[in-house]
N, C-alpha and C positions, 0 to 999 in steps of 0.2 A: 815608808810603806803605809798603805791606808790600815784605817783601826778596822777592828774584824767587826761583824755584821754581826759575831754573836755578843756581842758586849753590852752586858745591860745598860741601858741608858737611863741615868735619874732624871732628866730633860725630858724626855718621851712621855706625849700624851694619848696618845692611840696608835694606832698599828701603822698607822701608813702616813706617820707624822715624822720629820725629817732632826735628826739630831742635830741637836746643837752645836757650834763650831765657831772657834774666836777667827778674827780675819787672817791672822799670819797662818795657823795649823789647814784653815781651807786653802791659802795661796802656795801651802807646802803639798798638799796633795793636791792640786789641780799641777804642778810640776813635775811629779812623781810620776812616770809611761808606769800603765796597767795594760796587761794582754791581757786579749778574751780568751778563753778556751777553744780547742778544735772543736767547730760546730754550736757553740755557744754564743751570748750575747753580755754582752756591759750593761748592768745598770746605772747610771751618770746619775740618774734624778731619783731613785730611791737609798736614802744614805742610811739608817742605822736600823727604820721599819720598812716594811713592805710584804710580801708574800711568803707564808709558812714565818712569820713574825721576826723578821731581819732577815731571810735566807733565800735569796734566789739562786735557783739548782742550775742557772743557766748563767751565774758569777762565778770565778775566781777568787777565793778569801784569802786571808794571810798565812792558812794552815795548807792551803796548795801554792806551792813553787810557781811565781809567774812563767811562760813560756813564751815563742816568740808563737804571733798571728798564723796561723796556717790557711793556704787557700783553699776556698771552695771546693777543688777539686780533688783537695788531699785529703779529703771528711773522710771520718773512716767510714766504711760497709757495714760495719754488723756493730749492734745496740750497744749504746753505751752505758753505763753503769753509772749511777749518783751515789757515789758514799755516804750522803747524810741520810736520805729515806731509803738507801738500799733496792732500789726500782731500777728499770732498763728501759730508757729512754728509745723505741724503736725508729723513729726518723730523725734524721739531721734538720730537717726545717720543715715549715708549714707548707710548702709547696708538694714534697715528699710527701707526706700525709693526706694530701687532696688525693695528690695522683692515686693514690694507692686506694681511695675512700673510693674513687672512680670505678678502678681496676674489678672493687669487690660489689659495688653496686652493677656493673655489666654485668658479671659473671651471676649474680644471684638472679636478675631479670631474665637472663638466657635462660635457666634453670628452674625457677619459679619460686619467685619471693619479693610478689608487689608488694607495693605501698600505696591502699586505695582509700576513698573516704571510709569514713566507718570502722577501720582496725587494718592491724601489720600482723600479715602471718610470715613466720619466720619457718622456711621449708628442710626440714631435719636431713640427717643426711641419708636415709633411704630414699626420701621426696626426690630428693636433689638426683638417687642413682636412676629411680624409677622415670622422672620426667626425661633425665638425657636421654634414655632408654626409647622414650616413644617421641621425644623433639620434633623427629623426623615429617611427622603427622602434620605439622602445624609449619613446616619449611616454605618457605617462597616455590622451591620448585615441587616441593608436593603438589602446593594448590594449583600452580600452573599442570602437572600433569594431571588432573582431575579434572582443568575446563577444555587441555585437549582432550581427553577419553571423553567427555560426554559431546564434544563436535566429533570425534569419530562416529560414534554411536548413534548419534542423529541422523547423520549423512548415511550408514545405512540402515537406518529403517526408512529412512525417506525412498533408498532406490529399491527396499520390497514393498513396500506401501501400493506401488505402483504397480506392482505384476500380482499381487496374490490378494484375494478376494477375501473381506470378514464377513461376519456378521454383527449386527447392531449391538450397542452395547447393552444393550438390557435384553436381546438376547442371551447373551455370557453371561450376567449376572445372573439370572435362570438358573442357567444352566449349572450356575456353581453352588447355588442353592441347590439343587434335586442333590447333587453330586455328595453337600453335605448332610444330607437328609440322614441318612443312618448314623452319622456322627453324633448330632443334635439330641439333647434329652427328648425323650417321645419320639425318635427316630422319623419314618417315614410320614406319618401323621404331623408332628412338627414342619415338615417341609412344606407339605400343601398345605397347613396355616400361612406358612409366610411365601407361599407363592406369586400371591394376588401383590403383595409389596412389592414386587422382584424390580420394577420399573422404578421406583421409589428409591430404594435401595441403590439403583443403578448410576443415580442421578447425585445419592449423596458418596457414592465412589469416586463418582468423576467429579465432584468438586473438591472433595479431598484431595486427591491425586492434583489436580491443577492449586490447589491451595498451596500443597507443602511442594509441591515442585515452584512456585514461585518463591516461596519462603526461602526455600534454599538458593535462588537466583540472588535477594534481597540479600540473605546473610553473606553470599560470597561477595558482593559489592560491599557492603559493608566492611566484609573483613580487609580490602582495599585499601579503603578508604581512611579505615582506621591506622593501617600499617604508613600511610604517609602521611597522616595527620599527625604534628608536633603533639608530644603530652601533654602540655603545657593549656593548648587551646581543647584537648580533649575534656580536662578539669572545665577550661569556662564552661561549653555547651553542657557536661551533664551540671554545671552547679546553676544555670539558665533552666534547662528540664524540670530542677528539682523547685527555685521559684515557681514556675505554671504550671508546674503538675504534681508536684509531692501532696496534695492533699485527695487529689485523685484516683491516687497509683500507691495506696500506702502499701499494701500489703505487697507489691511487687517489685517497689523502689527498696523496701528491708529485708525482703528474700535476696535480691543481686546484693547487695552488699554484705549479707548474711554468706553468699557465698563465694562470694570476693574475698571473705576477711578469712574463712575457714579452709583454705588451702584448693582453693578452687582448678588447681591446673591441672591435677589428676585425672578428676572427675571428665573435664574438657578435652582431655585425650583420647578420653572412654567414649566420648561423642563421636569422636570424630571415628573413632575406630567401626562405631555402630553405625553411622554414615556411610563409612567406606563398604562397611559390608552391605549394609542395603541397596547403596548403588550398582553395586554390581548383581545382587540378586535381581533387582528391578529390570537392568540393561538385559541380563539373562534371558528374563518372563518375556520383557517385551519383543527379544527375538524372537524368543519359541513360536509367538504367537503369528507371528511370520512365514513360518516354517514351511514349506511344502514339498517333503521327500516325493512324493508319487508325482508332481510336477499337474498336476490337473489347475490348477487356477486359483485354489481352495485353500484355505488355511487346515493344516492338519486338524490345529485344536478345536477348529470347528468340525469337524466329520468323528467326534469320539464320545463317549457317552460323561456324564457327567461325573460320577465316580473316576473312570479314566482320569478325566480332566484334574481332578484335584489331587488323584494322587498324581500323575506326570508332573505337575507345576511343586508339589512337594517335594519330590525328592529331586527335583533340578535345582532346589533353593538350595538342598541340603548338600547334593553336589559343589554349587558355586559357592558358598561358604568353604575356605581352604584349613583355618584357625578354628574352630566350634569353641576350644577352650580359653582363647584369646576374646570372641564375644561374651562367652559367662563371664569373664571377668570383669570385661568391659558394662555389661548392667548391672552387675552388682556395685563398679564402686557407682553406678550413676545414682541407682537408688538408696545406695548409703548416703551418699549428696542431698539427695534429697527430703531422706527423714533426717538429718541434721538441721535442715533448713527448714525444715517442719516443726521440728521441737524447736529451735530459738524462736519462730515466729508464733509458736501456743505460749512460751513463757512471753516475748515480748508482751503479745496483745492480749492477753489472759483478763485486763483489767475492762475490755471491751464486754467481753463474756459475762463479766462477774455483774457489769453494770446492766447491759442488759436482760440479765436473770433475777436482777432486781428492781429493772421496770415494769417488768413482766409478771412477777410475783405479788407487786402493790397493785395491779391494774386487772391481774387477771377476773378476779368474780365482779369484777364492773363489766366487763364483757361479758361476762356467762350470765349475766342477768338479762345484759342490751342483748344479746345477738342469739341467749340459747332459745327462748321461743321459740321466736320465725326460722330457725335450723331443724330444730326438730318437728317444725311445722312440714316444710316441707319437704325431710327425712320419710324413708317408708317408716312406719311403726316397728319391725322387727330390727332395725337398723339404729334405733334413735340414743342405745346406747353409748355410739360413738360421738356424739357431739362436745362432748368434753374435750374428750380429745383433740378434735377438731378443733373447736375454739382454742385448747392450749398450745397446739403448732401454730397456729395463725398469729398469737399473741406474743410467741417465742420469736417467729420469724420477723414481724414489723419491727420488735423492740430490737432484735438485731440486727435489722437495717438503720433504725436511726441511731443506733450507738455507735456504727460504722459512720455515719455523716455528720454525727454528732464531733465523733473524734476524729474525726478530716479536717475539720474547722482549725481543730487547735493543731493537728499537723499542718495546715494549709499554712499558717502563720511562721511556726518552727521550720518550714523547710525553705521558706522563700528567705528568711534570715539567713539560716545557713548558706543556701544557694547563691546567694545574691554577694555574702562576704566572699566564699569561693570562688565567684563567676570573676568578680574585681580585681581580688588578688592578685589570682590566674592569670586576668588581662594583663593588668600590668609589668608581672614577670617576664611575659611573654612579650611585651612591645620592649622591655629593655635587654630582652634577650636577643631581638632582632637589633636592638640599636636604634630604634626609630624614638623612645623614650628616655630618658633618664629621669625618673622617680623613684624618691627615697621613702619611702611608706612608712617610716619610723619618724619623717620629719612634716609629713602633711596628712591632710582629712579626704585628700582625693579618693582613697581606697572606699572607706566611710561610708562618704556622698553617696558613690556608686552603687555601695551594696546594699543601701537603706532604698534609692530610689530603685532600682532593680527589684529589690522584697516588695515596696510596695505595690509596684505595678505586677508582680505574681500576685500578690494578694487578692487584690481587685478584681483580674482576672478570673479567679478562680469562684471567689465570694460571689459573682456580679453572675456568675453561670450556675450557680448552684451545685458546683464541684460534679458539673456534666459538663463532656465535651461539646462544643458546637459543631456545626456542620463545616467544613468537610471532617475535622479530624475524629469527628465519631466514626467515619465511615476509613478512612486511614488505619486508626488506631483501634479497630473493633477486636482487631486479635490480643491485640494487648487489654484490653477489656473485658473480655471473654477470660484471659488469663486471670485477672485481677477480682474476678468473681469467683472463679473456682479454688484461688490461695484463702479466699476469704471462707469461704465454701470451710474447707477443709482445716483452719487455721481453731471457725467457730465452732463448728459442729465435731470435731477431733477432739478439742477440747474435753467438750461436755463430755464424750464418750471414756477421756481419760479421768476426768471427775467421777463419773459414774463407777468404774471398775475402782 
């Protein structure tokens, strides 16, 4: 029989050094048949050291009875038990184990428990009841029935468009101005101030309205998109974005992953909830507006006075809203989402704040010397008090734009690294997941190569524009820029308000 694995060895010079053995006593146990355990493995090449310091939990010693081989298929089912550390072995083999690692990575992706850049939120199990619970929202054939309901809905306003007469649209925006006239602080008087705008107004309705109804065309294409896009190539493109744009996009590239990392699926339900109900309050409005019970030619909501008008289109909202206590919930958790992602991005960038309160502090009475003359020159004289002031917002807001571009710089650099290692990786995972590759990234520099010259040309990029878009993508990307000002907005000036208190 072989000598037991727990047997001290005075031969033994470290742990996973092989005892010693004269040539007859090895030619007697290499004779000697050893069975493996059911579901276990022989060690041949580790003899008196090796793992847990002589004891593999997956040998046979001399203190257990050899047995005969048992096959594969007679493994038992339920975990087996190790006598020496007293643990329960849960799978028979590493194939076991995968499957199952699979099995629980589906199930948590269904339910919501990514793994994105930037941190792992692990979704508890109310998350977990809460997300099956609204799934539904986010289903394939949800979103197919929400692009048939809005071709329904097309098709007929298109066939009353054609029988029933409106009027302009800055007529109706008038009109919904008088209507809210006694609403309005200063009532009646407030309204005919903002009368004379009413065309103004009218102009920035209809571009919103065409704004966010293309947004929403663009997000549902993208949600497409995304759904047949391998994950794998999802990782390259945003770790490519984060190269040529993370020193652009700071504060909106560390909100998304701010609220990637913090349990973001909730919150994404509650969108989609408040989506669904505006769409159909919208499809609602826009029939009303159609409408012609007396059959004259005329749209109703043009023949009613203003008042009418705003209350009829109010309680037809509050009509077509079926859930009222299902949307409160749904913007509460949205703007809990969002003052999460507020407060990690005042502590993230807090050091932006601090720096430029202290450029602004060593610079400020250099200004007030340069600039308060000619201010208060051409101030009225009852007025000239405020130029302090004046000068100190002006002095506050430059230094916190260059502290912004200042700190782009050094993220422009840190994210085209990052990016660039991810973009590589990613590829490569992804070309030998297709089979079209086999590289071993533990045995070459290919990944390396790639993601240094990938960072550099983000770098360049960004550096070489002065961490501005060029043309077209200023004008592509103006929403996202518009975005990216107002995070900032509120990131810096939030801040300060919370220093202050």
């Amino acid at each position: 029989p072989r000598p037991s694995s727990l047997e001290p060895s005075p031969t033994r010079v470290g742990m996973f050094s092989k005892k010693e053995t004269t040539p007859d006593k090895a030619a007697a146990e290499a004779e000697t048949p050893r069975a493996a355990p059911a579901g276990g493995t022989m060690d041949q090449t580790n003899g008196g050291g090796g793992m847990l310091g002589g004891f593999n939990p997956f040998r046979r010693t001399e203190e257990s009875p050899p047995v005969a081989a048992a096959p594969a298929a007679a493994a038992p089912k339920v975990p087996r038990k190790n006598p020496a550390l007293n643990i329960e072995i849960p799978y028979g083999s590493l194939a076991e184990a995968i499957a199952a690692g699979k099995r629980e990575s589906t199930m948590r992706e269904a339910v919501g428990d990514p793994v994105v850049p930037g941190g792992q939120h692990h979704a508890t199990p109310k998350e977990v009841e809460e997300n099956l619970k609204f799934a539904k929202l986010d289903s394939a054939a949800y979103w197919a029935q929400r692009s048939s309901e809005a071709e329904e809905h097309q098709k007929r306003i298109d066939a009353k468009r054609a029988l029933v007469k409106r009027d302009p649209t800055a007529k109706r925006i008038e009109k919904y101005v008088d209507g809210l006239g006694d609403k309005l602080p200063g009532g009646a008087q407030t309204a005919q101030k903002v009368k004379p705008y009413a065309p103004y107004l009218a102009a920035c309705f209809t571009c919103s309205y065409v704004f966010f109804k293309y947004l929403a065309i663009f997000f549902s294409l993208f949600y497409k998109a995304w759904e047949k896009m391998p994950k794998r190539l999802i990782k390259v493109i945003y770790g490519t974005l984060l190269c040529f744009f993370g020193g652009m996009f700071i504060a909106t590239i560390a909100a998304a992953e701010a609220f990637f990392a913090g349990g973001w699926r909730k919150a994404y339900y509650s969108m989609l909830n408040i989506y669904d109900n505006a769409r159909y309050v919208s499809y609602a409005l826009e029939e009303d507006d159609y409408k012609d019970d007396d059959g004259d030619g005329v749209a109703d909501v043009d023949q009613i006075s203003g008042n009418e008008l705003v209350q009829r289109k109010t309680v037809l909202a509050m009509v077509t809203i079926k859930r009222p206590e299902e949307l409160q919930e749904a913007v509460g958790n949205v703007w809990t989402a969002y003052l999460a992602v507020l407060a990690t991005l005042r502590f993230q960038f807090a050091r932006i704040t601090a720096f430029a309160h202290a450029i602004a502090a060593t610079t400020q009475f250099f200004w007030l010397k340069l600039l308060g003359p000619p201010l208060a020159y051409t101030l009225p004289k009852d007025t000239q008090h405020w130029v302090p002031v004046i000068i100190d917002f002006i002095v506050h807001f430059v230094a916190l734009i260059f502290a912004w571009k200042l700190y782009g710089v050094v993220i422009s650099v840190v994210s085209a690294l990052r990016g660039g290692t991810m973009a590589s990786t990613s590829f490569i995972d992804f070309t030998n997941e297709r089979r079209w590759t086999d590289i071993n990234q533990e045995e070459t520099y290919i990944d390396e190569a790639a993601a240094f010259t990938i960072a550099a040309l983000g770098v360049y990029f960004q550096l070489s524009h002065f961490l501005s878009l060029p043309f077209p993508l200023n004008v592509i990307l103006f929403p996202v820029s518009v975005f990216e000002i107002f995070l900032q907005w509120q990131v810096t000036f939030g801040a300060n308000q919370v220093a202050s208190k």
